[in-house]
C-alpha positions as CSV (number, residue, x, y, z in Angstrom):
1,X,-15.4,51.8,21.8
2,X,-13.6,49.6,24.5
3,X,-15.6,48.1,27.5
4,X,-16.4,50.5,30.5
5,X,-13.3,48.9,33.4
6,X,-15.7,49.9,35.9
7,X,-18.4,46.9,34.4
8,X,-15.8,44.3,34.6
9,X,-16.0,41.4,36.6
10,X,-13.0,39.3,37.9
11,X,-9.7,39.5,35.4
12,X,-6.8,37.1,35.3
13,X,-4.5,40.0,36.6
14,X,-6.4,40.7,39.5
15,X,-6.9,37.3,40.7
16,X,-2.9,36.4,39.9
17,X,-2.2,39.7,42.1
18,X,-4.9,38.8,45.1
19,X,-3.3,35.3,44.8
20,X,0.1,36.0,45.3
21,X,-0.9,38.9,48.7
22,X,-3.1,35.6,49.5
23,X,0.4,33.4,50.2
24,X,0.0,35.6,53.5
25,X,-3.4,34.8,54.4
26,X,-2.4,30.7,53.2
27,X,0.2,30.8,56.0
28,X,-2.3,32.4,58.3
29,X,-3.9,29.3,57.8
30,X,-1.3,27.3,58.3
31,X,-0.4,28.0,61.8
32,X,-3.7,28.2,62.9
33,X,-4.1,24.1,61.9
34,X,-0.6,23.6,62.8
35,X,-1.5,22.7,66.8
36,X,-4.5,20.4,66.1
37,X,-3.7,17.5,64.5
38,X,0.1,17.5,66.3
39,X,-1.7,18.9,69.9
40,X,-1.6,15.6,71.9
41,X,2.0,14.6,70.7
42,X,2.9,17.8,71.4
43,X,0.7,18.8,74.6
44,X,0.5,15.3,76.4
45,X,3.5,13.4,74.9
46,X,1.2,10.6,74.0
47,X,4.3,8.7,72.1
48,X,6.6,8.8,74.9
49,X,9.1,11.3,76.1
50,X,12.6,11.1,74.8
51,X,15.3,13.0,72.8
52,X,16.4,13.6,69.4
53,X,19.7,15.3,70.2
54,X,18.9,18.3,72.3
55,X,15.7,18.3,71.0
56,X,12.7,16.5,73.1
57,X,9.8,15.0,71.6
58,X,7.3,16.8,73.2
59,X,6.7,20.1,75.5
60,X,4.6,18.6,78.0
61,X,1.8,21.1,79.3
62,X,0.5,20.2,81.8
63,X,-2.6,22.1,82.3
64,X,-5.4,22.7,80.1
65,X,-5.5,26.4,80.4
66,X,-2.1,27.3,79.4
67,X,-2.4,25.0,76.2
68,X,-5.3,27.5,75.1
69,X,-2.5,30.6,76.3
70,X,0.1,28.3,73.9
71,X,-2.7,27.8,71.2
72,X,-4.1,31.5,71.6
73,X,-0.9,33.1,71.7
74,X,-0.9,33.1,67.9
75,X,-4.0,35.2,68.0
76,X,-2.2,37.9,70.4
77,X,0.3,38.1,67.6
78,X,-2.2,38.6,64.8
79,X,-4.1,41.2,66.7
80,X,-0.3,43.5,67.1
81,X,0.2,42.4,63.5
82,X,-3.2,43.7,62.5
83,X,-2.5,46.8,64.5
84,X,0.9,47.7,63.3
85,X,0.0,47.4,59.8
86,X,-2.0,50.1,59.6
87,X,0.5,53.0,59.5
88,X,3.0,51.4,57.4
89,X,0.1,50.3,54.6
90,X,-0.7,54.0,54.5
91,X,3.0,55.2,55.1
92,X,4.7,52.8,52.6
93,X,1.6,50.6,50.6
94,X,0.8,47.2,50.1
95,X,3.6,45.9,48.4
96,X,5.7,46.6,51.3
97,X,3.4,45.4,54.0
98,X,2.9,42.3,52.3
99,X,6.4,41.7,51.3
100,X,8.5,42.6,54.5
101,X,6.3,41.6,57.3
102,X,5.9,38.1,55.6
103,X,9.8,37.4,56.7
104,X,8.7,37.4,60.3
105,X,7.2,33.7,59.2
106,X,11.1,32.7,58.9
107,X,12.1,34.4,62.9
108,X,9.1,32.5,64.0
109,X,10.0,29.1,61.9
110,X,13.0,28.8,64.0
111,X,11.8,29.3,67.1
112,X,8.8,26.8,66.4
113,X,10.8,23.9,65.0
114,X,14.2,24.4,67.1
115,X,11.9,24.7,70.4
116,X,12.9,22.8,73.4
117,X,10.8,25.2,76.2
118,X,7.3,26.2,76.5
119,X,8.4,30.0,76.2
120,X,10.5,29.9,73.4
121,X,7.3,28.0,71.6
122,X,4.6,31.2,72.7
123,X,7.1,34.0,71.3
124,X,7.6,31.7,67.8
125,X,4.1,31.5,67.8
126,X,3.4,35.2,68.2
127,X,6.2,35.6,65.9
128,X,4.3,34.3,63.1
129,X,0.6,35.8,64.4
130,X,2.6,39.2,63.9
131,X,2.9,38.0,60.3
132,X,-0.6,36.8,59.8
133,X,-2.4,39.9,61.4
134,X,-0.5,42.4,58.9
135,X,-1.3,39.9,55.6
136,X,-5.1,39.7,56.6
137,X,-5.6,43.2,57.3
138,X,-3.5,44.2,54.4
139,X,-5.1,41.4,51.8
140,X,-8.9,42.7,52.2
141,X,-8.0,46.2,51.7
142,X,-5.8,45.4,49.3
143,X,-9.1,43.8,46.9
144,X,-10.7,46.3,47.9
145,X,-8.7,48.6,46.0
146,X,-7.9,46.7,42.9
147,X,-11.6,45.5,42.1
148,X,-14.6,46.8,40.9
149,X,-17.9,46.3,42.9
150,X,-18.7,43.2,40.5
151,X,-15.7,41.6,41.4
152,X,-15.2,42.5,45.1
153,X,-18.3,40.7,45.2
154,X,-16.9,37.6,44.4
155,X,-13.3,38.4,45.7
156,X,-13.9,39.7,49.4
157,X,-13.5,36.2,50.6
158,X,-10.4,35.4,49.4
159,X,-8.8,36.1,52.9
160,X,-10.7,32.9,54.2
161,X,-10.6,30.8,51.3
162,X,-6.5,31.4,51.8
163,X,-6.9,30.7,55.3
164,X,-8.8,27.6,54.7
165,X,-6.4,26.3,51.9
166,X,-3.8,26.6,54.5
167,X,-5.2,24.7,57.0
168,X,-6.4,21.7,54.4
169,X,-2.8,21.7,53.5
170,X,-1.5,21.6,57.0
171,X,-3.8,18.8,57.8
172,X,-3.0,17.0,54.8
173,X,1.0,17.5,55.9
174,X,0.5,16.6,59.4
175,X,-0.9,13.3,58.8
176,X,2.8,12.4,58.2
177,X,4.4,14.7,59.8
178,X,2.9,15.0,63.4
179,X,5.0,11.9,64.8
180,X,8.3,13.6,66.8
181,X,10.6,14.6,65.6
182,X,8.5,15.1,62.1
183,X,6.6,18.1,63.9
184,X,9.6,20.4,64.1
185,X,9.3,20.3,59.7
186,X,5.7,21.2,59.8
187,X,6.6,24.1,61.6
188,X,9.2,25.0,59.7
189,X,7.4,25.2,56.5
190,X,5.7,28.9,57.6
191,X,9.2,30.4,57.0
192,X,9.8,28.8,53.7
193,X,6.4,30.0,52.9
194,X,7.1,33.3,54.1
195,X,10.4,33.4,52.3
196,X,7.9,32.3,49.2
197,X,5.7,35.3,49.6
198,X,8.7,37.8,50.1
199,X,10.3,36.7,47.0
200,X,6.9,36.4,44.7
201,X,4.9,39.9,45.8
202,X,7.3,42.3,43.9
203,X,5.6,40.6,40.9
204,X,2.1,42.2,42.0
205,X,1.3,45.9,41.4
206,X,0.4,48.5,43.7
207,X,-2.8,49.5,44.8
208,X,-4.0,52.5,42.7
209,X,-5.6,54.4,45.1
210,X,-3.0,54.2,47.5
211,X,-0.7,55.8,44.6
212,X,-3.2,58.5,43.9
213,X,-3.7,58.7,47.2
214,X,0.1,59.7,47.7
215,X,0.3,61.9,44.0
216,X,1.6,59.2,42.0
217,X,-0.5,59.5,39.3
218,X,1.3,58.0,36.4
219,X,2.1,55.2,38.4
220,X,-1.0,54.7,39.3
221,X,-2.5,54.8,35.7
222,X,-0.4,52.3,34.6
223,X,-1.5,49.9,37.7
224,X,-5.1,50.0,36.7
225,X,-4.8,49.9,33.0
226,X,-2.9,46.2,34.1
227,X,-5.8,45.4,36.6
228,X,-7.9,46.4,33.7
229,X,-6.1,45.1,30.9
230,X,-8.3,46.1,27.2
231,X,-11.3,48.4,28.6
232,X,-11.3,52.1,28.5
233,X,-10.2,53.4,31.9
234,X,-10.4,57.2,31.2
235,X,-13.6,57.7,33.8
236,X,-13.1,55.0,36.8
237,X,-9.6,57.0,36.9
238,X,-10.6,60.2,36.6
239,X,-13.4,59.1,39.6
240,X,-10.6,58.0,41.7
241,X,-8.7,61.2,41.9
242,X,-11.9,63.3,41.9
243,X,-12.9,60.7,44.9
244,X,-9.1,61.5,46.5
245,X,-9.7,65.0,46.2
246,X,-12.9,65.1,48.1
247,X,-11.3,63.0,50.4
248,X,-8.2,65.2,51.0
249,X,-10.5,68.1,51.4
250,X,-12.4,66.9,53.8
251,X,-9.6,65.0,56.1
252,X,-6.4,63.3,55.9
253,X,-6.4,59.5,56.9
254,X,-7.5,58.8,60.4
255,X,-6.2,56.3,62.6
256,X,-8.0,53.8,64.9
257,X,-7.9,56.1,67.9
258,X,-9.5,59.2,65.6
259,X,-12.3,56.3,64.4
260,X,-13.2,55.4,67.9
261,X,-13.6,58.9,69.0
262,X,-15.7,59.5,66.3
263,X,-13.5,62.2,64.5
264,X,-14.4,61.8,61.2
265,X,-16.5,63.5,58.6
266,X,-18.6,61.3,58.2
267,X,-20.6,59.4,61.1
268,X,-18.7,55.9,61.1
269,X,-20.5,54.6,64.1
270,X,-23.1,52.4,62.3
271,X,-20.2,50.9,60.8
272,X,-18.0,50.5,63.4
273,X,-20.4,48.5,65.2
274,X,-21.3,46.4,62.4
275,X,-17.8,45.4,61.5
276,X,-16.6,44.8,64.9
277,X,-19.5,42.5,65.9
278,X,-19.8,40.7,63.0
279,X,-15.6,39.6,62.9
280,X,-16.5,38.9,67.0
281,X,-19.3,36.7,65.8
282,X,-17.1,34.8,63.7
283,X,-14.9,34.1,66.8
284,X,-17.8,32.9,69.0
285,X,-20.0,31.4,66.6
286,X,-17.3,28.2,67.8
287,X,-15.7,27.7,64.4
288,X,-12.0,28.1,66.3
289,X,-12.9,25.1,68.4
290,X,-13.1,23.3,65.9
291,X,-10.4,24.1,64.0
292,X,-8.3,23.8,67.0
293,X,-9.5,21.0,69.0
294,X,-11.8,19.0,66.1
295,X,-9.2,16.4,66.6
296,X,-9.9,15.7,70.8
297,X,-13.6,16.6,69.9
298,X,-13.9,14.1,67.1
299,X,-11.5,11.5,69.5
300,X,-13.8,11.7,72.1
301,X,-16.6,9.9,70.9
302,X,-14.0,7.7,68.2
303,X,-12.1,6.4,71.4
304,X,-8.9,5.8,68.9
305,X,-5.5,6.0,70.8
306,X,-3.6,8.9,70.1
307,X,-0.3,7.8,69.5
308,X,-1.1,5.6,66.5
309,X,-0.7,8.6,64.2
310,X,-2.5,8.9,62.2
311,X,-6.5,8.2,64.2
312,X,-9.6,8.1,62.5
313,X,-10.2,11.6,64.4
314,X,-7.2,13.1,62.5
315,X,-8.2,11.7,59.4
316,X,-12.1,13.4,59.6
317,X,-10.2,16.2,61.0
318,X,-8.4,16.6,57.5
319,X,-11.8,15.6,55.3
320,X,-13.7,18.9,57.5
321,X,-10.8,21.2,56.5
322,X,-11.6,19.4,53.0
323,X,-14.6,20.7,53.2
324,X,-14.3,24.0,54.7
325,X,-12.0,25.0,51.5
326,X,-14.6,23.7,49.5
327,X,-18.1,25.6,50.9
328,X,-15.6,28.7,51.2
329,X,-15.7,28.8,47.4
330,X,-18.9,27.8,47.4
331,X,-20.2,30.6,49.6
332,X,-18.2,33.1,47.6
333,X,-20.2,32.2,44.6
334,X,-23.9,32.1,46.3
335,X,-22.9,35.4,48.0
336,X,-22.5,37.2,44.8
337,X,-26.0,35.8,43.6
338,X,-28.4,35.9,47.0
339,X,-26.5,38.9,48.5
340,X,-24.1,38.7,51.5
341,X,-27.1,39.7,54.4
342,X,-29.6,36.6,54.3
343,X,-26.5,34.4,53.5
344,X,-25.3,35.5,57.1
345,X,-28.4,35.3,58.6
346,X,-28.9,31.4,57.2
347,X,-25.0,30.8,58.0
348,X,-25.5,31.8,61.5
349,X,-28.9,29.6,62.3
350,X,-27.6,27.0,60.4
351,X,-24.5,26.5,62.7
352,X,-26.8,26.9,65.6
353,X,-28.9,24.2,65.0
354,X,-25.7,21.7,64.4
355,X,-24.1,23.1,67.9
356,X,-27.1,21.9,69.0
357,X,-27.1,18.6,67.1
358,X,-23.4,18.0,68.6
359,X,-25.0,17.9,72.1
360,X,-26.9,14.8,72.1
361,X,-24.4,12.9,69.7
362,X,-21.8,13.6,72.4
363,X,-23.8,12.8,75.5
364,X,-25.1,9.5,73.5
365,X,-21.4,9.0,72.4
366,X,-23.2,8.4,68.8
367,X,-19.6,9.2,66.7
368,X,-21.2,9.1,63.5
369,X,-23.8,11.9,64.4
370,X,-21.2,13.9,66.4
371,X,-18.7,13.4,62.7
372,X,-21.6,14.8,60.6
373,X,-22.6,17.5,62.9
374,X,-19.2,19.1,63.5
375,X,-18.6,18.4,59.5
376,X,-21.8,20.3,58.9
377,X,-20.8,23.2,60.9
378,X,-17.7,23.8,59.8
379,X,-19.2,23.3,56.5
380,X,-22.0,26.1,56.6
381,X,-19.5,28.3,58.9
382,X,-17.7,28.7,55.6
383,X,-20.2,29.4,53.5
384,X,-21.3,32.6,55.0
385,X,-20.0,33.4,58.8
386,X,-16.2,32.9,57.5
387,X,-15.7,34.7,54.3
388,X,-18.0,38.0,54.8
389,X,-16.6,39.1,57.9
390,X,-13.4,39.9,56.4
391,X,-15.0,42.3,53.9
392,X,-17.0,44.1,55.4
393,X,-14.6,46.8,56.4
394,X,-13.6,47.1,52.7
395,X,-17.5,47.5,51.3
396,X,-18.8,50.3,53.9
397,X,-16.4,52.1,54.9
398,X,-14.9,55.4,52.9
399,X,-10.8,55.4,52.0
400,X,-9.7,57.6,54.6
401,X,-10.9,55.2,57.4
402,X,-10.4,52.0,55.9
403,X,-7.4,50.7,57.0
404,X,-8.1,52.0,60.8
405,X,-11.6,50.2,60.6
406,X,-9.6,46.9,59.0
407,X,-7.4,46.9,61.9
408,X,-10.3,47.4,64.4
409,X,-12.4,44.7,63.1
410,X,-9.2,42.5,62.6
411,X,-7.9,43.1,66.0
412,X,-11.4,42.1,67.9
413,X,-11.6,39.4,65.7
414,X,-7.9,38.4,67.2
415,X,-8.5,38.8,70.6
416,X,-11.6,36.9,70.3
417,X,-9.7,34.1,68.7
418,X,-7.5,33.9,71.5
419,X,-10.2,34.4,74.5
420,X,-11.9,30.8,72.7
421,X,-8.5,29.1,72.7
422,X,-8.0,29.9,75.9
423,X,-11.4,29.5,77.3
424,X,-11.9,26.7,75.1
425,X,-10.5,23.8,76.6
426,X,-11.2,24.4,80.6
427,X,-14.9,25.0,79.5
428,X,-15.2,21.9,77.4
429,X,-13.7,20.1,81.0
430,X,-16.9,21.8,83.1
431,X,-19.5,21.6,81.0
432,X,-18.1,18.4,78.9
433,X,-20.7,17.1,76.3
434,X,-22.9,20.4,76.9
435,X,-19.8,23.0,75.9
436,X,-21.7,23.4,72.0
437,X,-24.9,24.8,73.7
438,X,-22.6,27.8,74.6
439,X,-21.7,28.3,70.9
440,X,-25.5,27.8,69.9
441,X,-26.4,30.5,71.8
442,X,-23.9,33.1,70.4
443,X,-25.0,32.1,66.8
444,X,-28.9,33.0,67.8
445,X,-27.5,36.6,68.5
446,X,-25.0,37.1,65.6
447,X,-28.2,36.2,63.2
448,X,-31.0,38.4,64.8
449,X,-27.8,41.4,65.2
450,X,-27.2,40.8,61.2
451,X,-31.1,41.0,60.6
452,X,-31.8,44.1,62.5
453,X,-28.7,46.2,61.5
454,X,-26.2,44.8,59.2
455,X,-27.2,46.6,55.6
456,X,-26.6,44.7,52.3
457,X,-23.5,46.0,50.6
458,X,-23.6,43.0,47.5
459,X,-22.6,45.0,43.8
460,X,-23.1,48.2,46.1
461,X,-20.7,51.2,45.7
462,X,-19.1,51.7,48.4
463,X,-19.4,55.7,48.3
464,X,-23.4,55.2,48.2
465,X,-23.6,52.7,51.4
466,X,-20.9,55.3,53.3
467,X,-23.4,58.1,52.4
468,X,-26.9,56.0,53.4
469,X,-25.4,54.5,56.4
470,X,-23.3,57.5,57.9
471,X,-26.0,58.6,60.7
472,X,-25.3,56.8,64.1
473,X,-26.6,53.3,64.9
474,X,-29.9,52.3,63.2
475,X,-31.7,49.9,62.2
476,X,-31.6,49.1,58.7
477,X,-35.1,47.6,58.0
478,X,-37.5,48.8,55.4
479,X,-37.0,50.1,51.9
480,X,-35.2,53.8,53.0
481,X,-31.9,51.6,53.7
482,X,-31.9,49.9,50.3
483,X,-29.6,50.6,48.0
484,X,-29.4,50.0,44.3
485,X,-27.2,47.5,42.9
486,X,-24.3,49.0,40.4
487,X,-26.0,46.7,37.6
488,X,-28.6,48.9,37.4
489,X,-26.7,52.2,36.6
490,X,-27.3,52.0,33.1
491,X,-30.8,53.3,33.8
492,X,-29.8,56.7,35.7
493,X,-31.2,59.3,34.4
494,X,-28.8,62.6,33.5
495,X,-31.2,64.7,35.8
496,X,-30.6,61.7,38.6
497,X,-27.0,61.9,37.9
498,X,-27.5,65.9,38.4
499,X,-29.8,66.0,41.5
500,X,-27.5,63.3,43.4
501,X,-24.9,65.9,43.7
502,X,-26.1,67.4,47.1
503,X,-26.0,64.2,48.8
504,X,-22.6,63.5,48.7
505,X,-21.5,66.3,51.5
506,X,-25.5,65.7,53.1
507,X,-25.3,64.8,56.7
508,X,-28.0,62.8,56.9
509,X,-29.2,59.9,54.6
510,X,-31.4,60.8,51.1
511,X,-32.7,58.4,48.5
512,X,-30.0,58.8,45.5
513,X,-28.5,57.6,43.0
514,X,-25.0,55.8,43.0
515,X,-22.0,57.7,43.9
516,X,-19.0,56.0,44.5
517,X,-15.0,55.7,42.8
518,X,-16.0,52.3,40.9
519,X,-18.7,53.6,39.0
520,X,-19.4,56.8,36.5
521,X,-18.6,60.0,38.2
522,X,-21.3,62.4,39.7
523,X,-19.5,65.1,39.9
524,X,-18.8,65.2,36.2
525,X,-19.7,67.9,34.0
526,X,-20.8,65.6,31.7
527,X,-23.0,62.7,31.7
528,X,-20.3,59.5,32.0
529,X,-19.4,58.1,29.3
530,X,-20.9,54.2,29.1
């Protein structure tokens, strides 16, 4: 008899599909290194000022404050991108989404490279954060639905491993291409990519459980048998639509207003807070000034001139976004094996204790302790803080509210992206070598808040952790909030199976058995077939 789909791991098919949704997230990372290495020929003019046509060589800012609104800007963008998305993934799906709002990338590409004023520069920007925020938020659902809990274990960080491939690249690109007028083609290349993504998404398939979840059955069939191509898919189907059914029965999709009033079934609360904090955690653990301002950072303690492109700092900047692709895999692999709570809780304390270690390098000027320290945070950043984040929304939280809780979390993330690139640079200028002690501080809370009440959802089913964690804000210490893992469902009993029935509509939290769409159905009438 065929293998059980809903025991697979990672196929070929689902990581060519979550590869070509992740061109989105690639380009998310693109613009978010495009201002770092290129910020003082662009910001200060360091090489002159002079014109290439009617094109200048710079746009000379001359305040610190509205660099951060010119760097931030992009966030503001990703935030209404995050937002927007929602309806039209539920209205119209993910190939759409992911397709059409990439072409934004191109509106934006020509306002970035043809850019003369400082205006014109903050609207391409936003132009392309549009883009970003509606690939992110669409991408992690998006895995969501074609995996099974073993492989959204490994896959829910692909939206940060993207990111952080796009950065490395832009880095790598901008070491040439950050002179004027070379800077207008590195900002040009998010509407080629976006043009890329438009042409190459067709070639994924849909979600299937946003076809079910719209009656296209046949369809959606066909799109799981690909996604899992040679096993026997009769059950983890069958689940779904039983899964949609309950759904539908109980309430149509809500949308982010319904999910902050609390209008839902079941009691999202818990949830809401965790994935909210935890994607505002990511902002103000301080990994954005880095990735925006490593260069100046880096330069300060260097003491290399600017305008001889490229500087030692823009060099190490390019080696730490080296890195940061590399510990993102890295992290994606230890998460599925130690479990996605303790490796945010060591994430966290880790880049704590090198915030802290920046402090005296800078004072001290010691540029080799201040290189390792912020290559060491950036480093441990990626192995926990930056990939889980951007799954959590995906692992505990039931269909109907999914994509309203992605575009919550998403959107706070967003504006907290753009309150540090804004807030970054005048803080840096009052509290100069002392600004990491800020970031230190914020990491020591986002690792006791994961410890006290963010549940482990590694290899759970996401049904089961919506059920257990459904009761208002708790704590989620001690062995009533544990939850098997779906390796051990070969050991459920039929009278489990039977007596786990009840919980499903309970309203509040009881020990049971797994109950979810990825694994064998409990509302059978028969024992699943294995």
């Amino acid at each position: 008899m065929p293998v059980d789909s809903r025991t697979l791991g990672v196929t070929p098919f689902q990581a060519y599909c979550a590869g070509l949704a992740a061109i989105g997230s690639f380009n998310f990372g693109w613009n978010i290194g495009s201002v770092n290495i290129p910020g003082d020929v662009l910001q200060n003019c360091v090489t002159g000022r002079k014109y290439y046509g009617p094109f200048p060589s710079c746009i000379f800012v001359g305040s610190n404050t509205v660099w951060g609104i010119v760097v931030g800007s992009y966030a503001l963008g990703a935030f209404g991108g995050a937002v927007i998305s929602n309806p039209v993934i539920d209205r119209m799906g993910y190939k759409f989404t992911l397709s059409w709002f990439a072409l934004l990338n191109v509106a934006g590409a020509l306002l970035l490279s043809l850019t003369t004023k400082i205006p014109q520069f903050i609207i391409g920007r936003i132009l392309v954060g549009v883009a970003a925020g509606a690939a992110n938020n669409a991408l992690s659902t998006y895995v969501s639905d074609i995996t099974t809990p073993r492989a959204r274990t490994i896959m829910g960080g692909m939206v940060q491993l993207a990111c952080n491939m796009g950065i490395m690249v832009d880095n790598a690109c901008a070491l040439g291409l950050a002179p004027p007028p070379r800077w207008r083609i590195l900002f040009s290349i998010t509407g080629a990519l976006g043009l890329l993504n438009f042409i190459l998404f067709p070639f994924a398939k849909e979600s299937p459980k946003w076809l079910i979840s719209k009656g296209r059955h046949e369809e959606a069939r066909e799109s799981l048998q690909c996604f899992r191509k040679g096993t026997y898919i009769d059950d983890e189907f069958d689940e779904m639509v039983r899964i949609d059914q309950i759904n539908k029965e109980r309430t149509d999709d809500v949308n982010v207003i319904q999910l902050v009033r609390g209008d839902t079934p079941d009691n999202l609360r818990h949830q809401l807070l965790c994935v909210s904090s935890l994607l505002f955690f990511q902002q103000f653990s301080g990994i954005n000034a880095v990735i925006f301002y490593s260069t100046s950072i880096i330069n300060k303690s260097t003491g290399g001139n600017p305008a001889n492109i490229p500087t030692l700092a823009q060099i190490l900047s390019f080696l730490i976004s080296v890195a940061a692709f590399v510990f993102t895999f890295f992290g994606m692999l230890v998460g599925a094996y130690i479990g996605r709570r303790k490796l945010l809780i060591f994430s966290h304390m880790m880049m704590a204790i090198f915030s802290g270690i920046i402090v005296p390098g800078s004072v001290r000027s010691v540029a080799a302790l201040v290189v390792v320290a912020v290559f060491c945070f950036n480093a441990f950043f990626n192995v926990g803080v930056g990939p889980i984040p951007w799954a959590t929304a995906s692992e505990m939280t039931p269909r109907y509210a999914m994509t309203a809780m992605s575009g919550i979390g998403t959107g706070i993330g967003y504006i907290s992206t753009f309150a540090i690139g804004v807030i970054f640079p005048p803080l840096n200028n009052w509290w100069g070598n002392y600004t990491f002690l800020f970031f230190l501080v914020w990491n020591v809370i986002a690792a006791l808040f994961v410890y006290f009440l963010v549940p482990e959802t590694r290899d759970r089913p996401i049904e089961e952790t919506v059920r257990l964690h459904s009761c208002g804000i708790h704590l989620v210490l001690g062995s009533k909030w544990e939850t098997d893992p779906v390796s051990k469902l070969a050991d459920i009993s039929d009278e489990e199976i039977n007596s786990a029935v009840p919980s499903l509509h309970a309203d509040e939290p009881a020990p049971s058995v797994l109950a979810d769409e990825s694994v064998p159905s409990l509302l059978a009438d028969e024992p699943p077939k294995l």
